[in-house]
N, C-alpha and C positions, 0 to 999 in steps of 0.2 A: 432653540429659537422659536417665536410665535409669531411675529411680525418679519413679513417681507416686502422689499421693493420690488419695484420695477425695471429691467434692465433698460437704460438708459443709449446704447450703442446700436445701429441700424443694424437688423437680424432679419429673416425671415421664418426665426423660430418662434416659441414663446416669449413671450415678454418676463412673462413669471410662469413658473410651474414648482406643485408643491406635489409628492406621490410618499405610498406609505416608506420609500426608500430613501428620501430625503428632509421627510419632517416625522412630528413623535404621532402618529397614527395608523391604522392598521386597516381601515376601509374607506376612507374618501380620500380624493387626488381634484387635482384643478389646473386646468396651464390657461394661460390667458393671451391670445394672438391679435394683434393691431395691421389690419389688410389695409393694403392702397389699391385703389381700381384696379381689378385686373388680374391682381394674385390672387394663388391658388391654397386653399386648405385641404390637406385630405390625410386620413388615417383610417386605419382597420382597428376597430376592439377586439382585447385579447378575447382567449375563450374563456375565462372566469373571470369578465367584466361585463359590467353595462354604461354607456357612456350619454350622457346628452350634454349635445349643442346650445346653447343659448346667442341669438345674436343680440347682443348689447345694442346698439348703434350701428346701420346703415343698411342699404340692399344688396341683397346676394339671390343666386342658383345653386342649389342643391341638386343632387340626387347619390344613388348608393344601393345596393344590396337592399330590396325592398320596398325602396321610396322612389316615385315619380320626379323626373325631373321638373321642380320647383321654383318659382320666383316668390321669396323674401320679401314684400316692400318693408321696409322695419324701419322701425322709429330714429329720427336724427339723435337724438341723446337718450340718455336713461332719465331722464326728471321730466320728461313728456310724460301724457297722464294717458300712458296706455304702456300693458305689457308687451313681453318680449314676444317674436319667434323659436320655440323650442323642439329641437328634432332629439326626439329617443333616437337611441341606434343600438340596439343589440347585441349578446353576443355572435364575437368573429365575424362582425358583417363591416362594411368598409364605407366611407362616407365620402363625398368632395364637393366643398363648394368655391365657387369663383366669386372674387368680390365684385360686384357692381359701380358700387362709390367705394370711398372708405371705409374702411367696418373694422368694428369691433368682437371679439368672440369670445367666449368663454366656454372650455372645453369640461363637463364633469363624470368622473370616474367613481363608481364604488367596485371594489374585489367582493366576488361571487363564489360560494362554496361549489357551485355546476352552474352551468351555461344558463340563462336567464329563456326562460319559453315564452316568453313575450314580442312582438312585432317589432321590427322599427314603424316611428311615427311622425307624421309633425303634427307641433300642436299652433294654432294659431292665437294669435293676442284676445280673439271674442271669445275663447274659451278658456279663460283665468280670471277666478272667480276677484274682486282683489274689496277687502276688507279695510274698516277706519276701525283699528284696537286701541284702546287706551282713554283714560279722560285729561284734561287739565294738559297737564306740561310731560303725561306719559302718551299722548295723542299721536299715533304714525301710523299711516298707510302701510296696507300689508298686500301685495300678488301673489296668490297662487298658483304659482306656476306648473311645478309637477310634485303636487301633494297628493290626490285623489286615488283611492286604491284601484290596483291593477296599472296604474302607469308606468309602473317600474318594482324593479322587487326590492330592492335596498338606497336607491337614490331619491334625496328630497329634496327642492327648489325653491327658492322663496325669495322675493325681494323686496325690502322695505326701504320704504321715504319717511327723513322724521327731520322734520321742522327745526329751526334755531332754536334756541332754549330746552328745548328736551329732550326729554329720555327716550332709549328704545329699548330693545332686548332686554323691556323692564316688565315687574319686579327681578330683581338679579335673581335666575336659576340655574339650574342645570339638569345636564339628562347624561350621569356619564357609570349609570348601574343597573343591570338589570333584576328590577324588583316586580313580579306580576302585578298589573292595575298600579301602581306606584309612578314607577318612573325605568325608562325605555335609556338604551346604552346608545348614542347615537354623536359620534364625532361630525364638529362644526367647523366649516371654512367662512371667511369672510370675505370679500371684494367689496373693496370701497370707492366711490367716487364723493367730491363736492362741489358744491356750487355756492358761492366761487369758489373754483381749483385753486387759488393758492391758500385756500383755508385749509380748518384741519377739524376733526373732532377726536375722541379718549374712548379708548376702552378697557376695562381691566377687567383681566380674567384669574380667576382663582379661585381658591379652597379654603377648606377650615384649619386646615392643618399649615397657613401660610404659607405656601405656595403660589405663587401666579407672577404677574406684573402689570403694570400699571404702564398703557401703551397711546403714546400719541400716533396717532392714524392722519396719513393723508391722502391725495387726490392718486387712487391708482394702486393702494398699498393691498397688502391680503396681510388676512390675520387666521392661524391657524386655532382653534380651542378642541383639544383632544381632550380635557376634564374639567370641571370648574362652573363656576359663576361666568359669565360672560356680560354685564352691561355695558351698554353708548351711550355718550354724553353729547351732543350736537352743541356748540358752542351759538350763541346767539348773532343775528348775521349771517349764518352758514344754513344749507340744506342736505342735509348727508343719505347719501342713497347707497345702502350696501346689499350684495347678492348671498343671501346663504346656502351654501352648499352643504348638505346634511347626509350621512352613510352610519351603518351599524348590521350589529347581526339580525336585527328585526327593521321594519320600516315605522314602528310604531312611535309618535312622539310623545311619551310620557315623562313630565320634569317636576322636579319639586324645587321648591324655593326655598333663598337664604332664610333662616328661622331671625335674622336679627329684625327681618323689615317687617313682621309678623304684625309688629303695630302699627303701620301706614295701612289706612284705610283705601279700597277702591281701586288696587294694583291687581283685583284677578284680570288676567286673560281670558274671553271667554270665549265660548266652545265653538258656536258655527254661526257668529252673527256675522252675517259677509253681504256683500254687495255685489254687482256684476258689471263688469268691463263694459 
Protein backbone atom coordinates (compact mmCIF):
# COMPACT_ATOMS: atom_id res chain seq x y z
CA UNK A 1 0.00 0.00 0.00
CA UNK A 2 1.25 3.80 -0.83
CA UNK A 3 -1.74 5.71 -0.40
CA UNK A 4 -3.58 6.22 2.94
CA UNK A 5 -6.60 7.88 4.36
CA UNK A 6 -7.74 9.55 6.96
CA UNK A 7 -9.65 7.83 9.73
CA UNK A 8 -12.95 9.26 9.57
CA UNK A 9 -14.40 8.25 13.35
CA UNK A 10 -14.05 10.80 16.52
CA UNK A 11 -10.48 9.64 18.15
CA UNK A 12 -8.19 11.46 20.14
CA UNK A 13 -5.34 9.44 18.47
CA UNK A 14 -3.82 9.97 14.97
CA UNK A 15 -5.82 10.39 12.29
CA UNK A 16 -3.26 8.65 10.17
CA UNK A 17 -0.04 7.35 11.02
CA UNK A 18 2.35 5.46 8.84
CA UNK A 19 5.85 3.82 10.81
CA UNK A 20 8.63 1.55 9.35
CA UNK A 21 6.14 -1.21 10.99
CA UNK A 22 3.20 -0.61 8.98
CA UNK A 23 4.37 0.69 5.55
CA UNK A 24 7.20 -0.58 3.09
CA UNK A 25 10.11 1.82 4.77
CA UNK A 26 12.86 1.52 7.08
CA UNK A 27 13.57 5.32 8.25
CA UNK A 28 10.83 7.89 8.09
CA UNK A 29 7.27 7.65 10.15
CA UNK A 30 4.57 10.38 10.17
CA UNK A 31 1.08 10.27 12.43
CA UNK A 32 -1.06 13.17 11.78
CA UNK A 33 -3.44 14.67 14.90
CA UNK A 34 -6.61 17.13 14.37
CA UNK A 35 -6.96 19.05 18.25
CA UNK A 36 -10.01 20.92 19.40
CA UNK A 37 -9.34 23.66 21.86
CA UNK A 38 -8.28 22.41 24.75
CA UNK A 39 -6.70 19.00 23.89
CA UNK A 40 -3.69 17.82 24.86
CA UNK A 41 -0.75 16.27 22.63
CA UNK A 42 2.25 14.67 24.17
CA UNK A 43 4.84 12.03 23.45
CA UNK A 44 8.53 10.97 24.44
CA UNK A 45 11.06 10.06 21.29
CA UNK A 46 12.51 6.81 21.42
CA UNK A 47 16.13 6.70 22.08
CA UNK A 48 17.20 5.97 18.42
CA UNK A 49 14.77 8.49 17.05
CA UNK A 50 14.42 12.12 16.34
CA UNK A 51 11.08 13.52 15.90
CA UNK A 52 9.72 17.15 14.78
CA UNK A 53 6.36 18.77 15.27
CA UNK A 54 4.98 20.79 12.57
CA UNK A 55 1.90 22.71 13.49
CA UNK A 56 -0.19 22.83 10.17
CA UNK A 57 -3.06 25.06 11.26
CA UNK A 58 -3.91 26.86 14.54
CA UNK A 59 -2.47 28.15 18.09
CA UNK A 60 -0.90 26.01 20.67
CA UNK A 61 1.62 26.02 23.95
CA UNK A 62 4.48 23.91 23.94
CA UNK A 63 7.07 22.93 26.18
CA UNK A 64 9.21 19.64 26.94
CA UNK A 65 12.47 18.33 28.00
CA UNK A 66 14.58 21.43 26.77
CA UNK A 67 12.29 23.80 25.31
CA UNK A 68 10.63 26.89 27.26
CA UNK A 69 7.24 27.03 27.65
CA UNK A 70 5.99 28.49 24.35
CA UNK A 71 2.89 30.18 22.46
CA UNK A 72 2.50 29.09 18.84
CA UNK A 73 0.51 31.79 17.05
CA UNK A 74 0.34 29.70 13.67
CA UNK A 75 -1.18 30.04 10.61
CA UNK A 76 -5.24 29.53 10.11
CA UNK A 77 -4.58 27.11 7.10
CA UNK A 78 -1.69 25.71 5.23
CA UNK A 79 -2.37 27.91 1.78
CA UNK A 80 -1.57 31.09 3.96
CA UNK A 81 1.56 32.49 2.50
CA UNK A 82 3.73 32.05 5.56
CA UNK A 83 5.27 28.78 6.91
CA UNK A 84 4.82 26.59 9.71
CA UNK A 85 5.89 26.34 13.45
CA UNK A 86 8.45 23.64 13.75
CA UNK A 87 9.62 22.11 17.20
CA UNK A 88 12.80 19.58 16.84
CA UNK A 89 12.69 17.26 19.79
CA UNK A 90 15.20 14.95 20.34
CA UNK A 91 16.31 11.93 21.37
CA UNK A 92 14.28 10.34 24.59
CA UNK A 93 13.15 13.74 25.36
CA UNK A 94 9.39 14.26 25.81
CA UNK A 95 7.17 17.00 24.27
CA UNK A 96 3.28 18.59 25.18
CA UNK A 97 1.43 20.87 23.60
CA UNK A 98 -2.27 22.18 24.44
CA UNK A 99 -4.27 23.20 21.69
CA UNK A 100 -5.50 26.80 21.83
CA UNK A 101 -8.06 26.93 18.74
CA UNK A 102 -8.24 23.88 16.67
CA UNK A 103 -5.08 22.61 15.29
CA UNK A 104 -3.75 20.64 13.13
CA UNK A 105 -0.38 18.54 13.70
CA UNK A 106 1.91 16.62 11.98
CA UNK A 107 4.15 14.45 14.04
CA UNK A 108 7.73 13.42 11.96
CA UNK A 109 9.98 10.50 12.88
CA UNK A 110 13.15 9.16 11.32
CA UNK A 111 15.12 5.84 13.10
CA UNK A 112 18.62 6.74 14.35
CA UNK A 113 21.61 4.27 14.36
CA UNK A 114 22.44 6.24 18.31
CA UNK A 115 20.88 8.91 20.00
CA UNK A 116 20.91 12.24 17.96
CA UNK A 117 23.44 14.88 19.92
CA UNK A 118 21.46 17.61 18.75
CA UNK A 119 18.97 20.20 21.04
CA UNK A 120 15.54 20.18 20.94
CA UNK A 121 14.26 23.53 19.14
CA UNK A 122 11.76 25.63 17.81
CA UNK A 123 11.98 27.06 14.74
CA UNK A 124 9.75 29.85 13.87
CA UNK A 125 7.85 30.67 10.34
CA UNK A 126 10.75 33.98 9.79
CA UNK A 127 13.20 31.57 9.63
CA UNK A 128 12.29 29.29 6.54
CA UNK A 129 13.87 30.31 3.77
CA UNK A 130 10.77 29.44 1.01
CA UNK A 131 11.70 29.30 -2.67
CA UNK A 132 9.55 29.95 -6.47
CA UNK A 133 11.10 26.49 -8.37
CA UNK A 134 10.13 25.92 -11.67
CA UNK A 135 9.07 27.80 -15.01
CA UNK A 136 5.80 27.81 -17.02
CA UNK A 137 3.30 25.02 -15.84
CA UNK A 138 6.39 23.35 -13.62
CA UNK A 139 6.17 26.81 -11.34
CA UNK A 140 5.42 25.94 -7.20
CA UNK A 141 6.36 27.41 -4.14
CA UNK A 142 8.83 25.50 -2.04
CA UNK A 143 9.46 26.14 2.34
CA UNK A 144 12.17 25.21 3.84
CA UNK A 145 11.29 24.18 6.65
CA UNK A 146 13.98 21.85 8.23
CA UNK A 147 16.56 21.42 5.37
CA UNK A 148 19.49 23.36 6.61
CA UNK A 149 22.47 21.43 7.98
CA UNK A 150 22.84 20.57 11.67
CA UNK A 151 18.89 20.92 12.15
CA UNK A 152 18.51 17.45 12.37
CA UNK A 153 20.73 14.48 11.59
CA UNK A 154 18.43 12.31 9.31
CA UNK A 155 14.87 14.25 9.16
CA UNK A 156 13.87 16.63 6.18
CA UNK A 157 10.97 19.01 5.86
CA UNK A 158 9.60 20.67 3.01
CA UNK A 159 6.43 22.06 2.00
CA UNK A 160 5.13 23.00 -1.38
CA UNK A 161 2.21 24.88 -3.02
CA UNK A 162 1.57 24.23 -6.85
CA UNK A 163 -0.96 26.01 -8.63
CA UNK A 164 -4.03 24.36 -11.04
CA UNK A 165 -2.47 23.24 -14.07
CA UNK A 166 0.80 22.14 -12.93
CA UNK A 167 3.39 20.00 -12.16
CA UNK A 168 5.34 19.50 -8.93
CA UNK A 169 7.90 17.09 -7.71
CA UNK A 170 8.90 17.68 -11.40
CA UNK A 171 11.10 16.63 -13.52
CA UNK A 172 9.94 12.94 -12.28
CA UNK A 173 13.13 11.78 -10.07
CA UNK A 174 14.14 10.00 -7.55
CA UNK A 175 16.58 9.48 -4.61
CA UNK A 176 16.29 5.84 -3.67
CA UNK A 177 20.42 4.75 -4.11
CA UNK A 178 23.11 5.50 -2.52
CA UNK A 179 25.66 6.74 -5.23
CA UNK A 180 28.56 9.39 -3.96
CA UNK A 181 27.90 13.01 -5.60
CA UNK A 182 25.13 11.10 -7.62
CA UNK A 183 22.11 10.49 -5.80
CA UNK A 184 21.44 10.06 -1.89
CA UNK A 185 18.89 7.00 -0.56
CA UNK A 186 16.31 9.04 1.14
CA UNK A 187 12.52 7.76 1.69
CA UNK A 188 9.55 10.09 1.03
CA UNK A 189 6.28 10.77 2.83
CA UNK A 190 3.52 12.90 1.39
CA UNK A 191 0.46 14.90 3.26
CA UNK A 192 -1.70 16.38 1.12
CA UNK A 193 -4.32 19.08 1.39
CA UNK A 194 -6.58 21.13 -1.38
CA UNK A 195 -8.24 23.96 -1.96
CA UNK A 196 -10.96 23.37 -2.72
CA UNK A 197 -11.18 20.21 -0.30
CA UNK A 198 -13.46 18.41 -2.39
CA UNK A 199 -10.92 18.51 -5.24
CA UNK A 200 -8.25 16.00 -5.75
CA UNK A 201 -4.85 16.03 -7.70
CA UNK A 202 -2.55 12.46 -9.12
CA UNK A 203 0.55 11.17 -8.41
CA UNK A 204 2.32 8.35 -9.59
CA UNK A 205 5.19 6.80 -8.23
CA UNK A 206 7.34 4.26 -9.85
CA UNK A 207 10.33 2.60 -11.60
CA UNK A 208 11.79 1.28 -14.60
CA UNK A 209 11.44 -2.01 -13.97
CA UNK A 210 7.33 -1.28 -13.79
CA UNK A 211 6.56 -1.05 -10.65
CA UNK A 212 4.68 1.83 -8.99
CA UNK A 213 0.98 3.03 -9.29
CA UNK A 214 -0.71 5.65 -10.62
CA UNK A 215 -2.65 7.46 -7.46
CA UNK A 216 -5.45 9.86 -7.14
CA UNK A 217 -4.84 12.01 -3.94
CA UNK A 218 -7.28 13.84 -2.02
CA UNK A 219 -7.94 16.44 0.75
CA UNK A 220 -6.11 15.00 3.92
CA UNK A 221 -4.63 11.70 2.04
CA UNK A 222 -0.66 10.58 2.81
CA UNK A 223 1.24 9.04 0.19
CA UNK A 224 4.12 6.95 1.12
CA UNK A 225 7.22 6.74 -1.88
CA UNK A 226 10.00 4.24 -0.38
CA UNK A 227 11.64 4.00 -4.35
CA UNK A 228 10.80 5.46 -7.55
CA UNK A 229 9.84 8.41 -9.59
CA UNK A 230 7.28 10.32 -7.59
CA UNK A 231 5.46 13.24 -9.84
CA UNK A 232 1.98 15.69 -8.89
CA UNK A 233 -0.17 16.64 -11.31
CA UNK A 234 -2.58 19.58 -9.80
CA UNK A 235 -5.69 19.53 -11.73
CA UNK A 236 -6.84 22.95 -13.00
CA UNK A 237 -9.16 24.84 -10.48
CA UNK A 238 -7.46 23.27 -7.58
CA UNK A 239 -4.43 24.44 -5.28
CA UNK A 240 -2.58 21.51 -3.90
CA UNK A 241 -0.27 21.89 -0.93
CA UNK A 242 1.59 18.90 0.28
CA UNK A 243 4.11 18.36 3.38
CA UNK A 244 7.15 16.16 2.46
CA UNK A 245 8.50 14.25 4.87
CA UNK A 246 11.99 12.94 3.99
CA UNK A 247 14.53 10.17 6.28
CA UNK A 248 17.51 7.90 5.02
CA UNK A 249 20.90 6.78 6.16
CA UNK A 250 22.46 10.23 5.07
CA UNK A 251 20.64 13.66 5.21
CA UNK A 252 21.93 14.45 1.79
CA UNK A 253 19.40 15.06 -1.06
CA UNK A 254 20.95 13.72 -4.07
CA UNK A 255 18.34 12.49 -7.06
CA UNK A 256 18.69 11.77 -10.51
CA UNK A 257 15.96 12.02 -13.12
CA UNK A 258 13.75 9.79 -15.40
CA UNK A 259 16.24 9.69 -18.55
CA UNK A 260 12.81 9.56 -20.75
CA UNK A 261 12.26 13.44 -20.04
CA UNK A 262 15.91 14.07 -20.92
CA UNK A 263 14.39 16.07 -23.86
CA UNK A 264 12.07 18.49 -22.20
CA UNK A 265 13.99 21.58 -21.96
CA UNK A 266 14.18 23.96 -18.63
CA UNK A 267 12.90 21.02 -15.98
CA UNK A 268 16.49 21.55 -13.90
CA UNK A 269 15.78 22.18 -10.26
CA UNK A 270 18.09 24.62 -9.15
CA UNK A 271 20.45 24.67 -6.32
CA UNK A 272 19.93 27.56 -3.87
CA UNK A 273 17.93 30.18 -5.72
CA UNK A 274 15.43 31.01 -2.66
CA UNK A 275 13.67 33.86 -1.27
CA UNK A 276 12.88 34.64 2.49
CA UNK A 277 9.69 34.49 4.43
Amino acid sequence: MLKYVPATSPSEGPVLMVTPETAPVHYVGTAVYRLAAGQRFQDRVGRHQERALVLLSGQARVLGDGLPDTALKGRAAVFEETPPYVVYVTSGAALSLVAETDCELLWASAALDEPASLASRIYTPAEMPIEFRGEGVTGRQVRHLLEEPGQAVRLRLVEVITPGGHWSSFPPHKHDRDIPGVESCLEEIYYYHMAPAKLWAFQRVYDQTGWGEALAVSDGDLVVVPRGYHPVSAPPGSTVYYLNVMAGPTRQWLFTTDPAFAHVPGFSVPGERRGTS
